[in-house]
C-alpha positions, 0 to 999 in steps of 0.5 A: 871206211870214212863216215857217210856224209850226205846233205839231206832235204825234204821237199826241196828245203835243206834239213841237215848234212847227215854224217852217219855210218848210214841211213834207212829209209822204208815205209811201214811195210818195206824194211821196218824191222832194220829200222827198229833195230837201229833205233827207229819207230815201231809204225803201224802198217796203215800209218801213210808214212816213210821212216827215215833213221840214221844208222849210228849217227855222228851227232846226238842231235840227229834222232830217227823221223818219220814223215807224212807219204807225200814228202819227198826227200832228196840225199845229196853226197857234198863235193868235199864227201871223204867217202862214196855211198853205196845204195841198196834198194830192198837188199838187191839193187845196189849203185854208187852216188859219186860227189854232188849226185843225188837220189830222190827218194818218195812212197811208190804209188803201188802199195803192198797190201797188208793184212793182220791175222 
């Protein structure tokens, strides 16, 4: 297994080329708990954000974000990638990106509703 690379934008404005043994990305509800135990942000559940942590990344440099709901990110696998991810969708769904395909990644418009008791 080769490291993941992947070109990542937001917004349409390159962030940085990812090289990492993965990435999560989840809204405060959807998939905190993966994110935490990668070393993401704990976030309260009624902070409008998406969470994006890389999974062991390649470079120190690279730490765990989070972002306002309304950016939307794109990940890009680059032309020269050694190795094709594979992207799974709240551990069901799950495709292969080939070289120079990309996914667009933002906060559905159907939030799950939360209560604290």
């Amino acid at each position: 297994m080769s490291v993941l690379t992947i070109e990542c934008f937001v917004n349409n404005e390159e962030l940085t080329t990812i090289a990492a043994d993965a990435i999560i990305i989840a809204t405060p509800t959807g998939s905190t708990a993966y994110s935490m135990a990668a070393g993401g942000s704990l976030v309260h559940y009624k902070v409008p954000a998406m969470l994006f942590t890389p999974v062991c990344p390649f470079s120190l440099s690279f730490r765990p974000l989070i972002f306002p709901e309304d950016v939307k990110i794109y990940l890009r696998v680059p032309e020269d990638a050694r190795t094709v991810p594979i992207v799974g969708i709240d551990g069901h769904t799950r495709f292969k990106l080939d070289r120079k395909e990309s996914l667009r990644i933002t906060v559905s418009n159907y939030p799950a509703s939360c209560t604290l008791i």
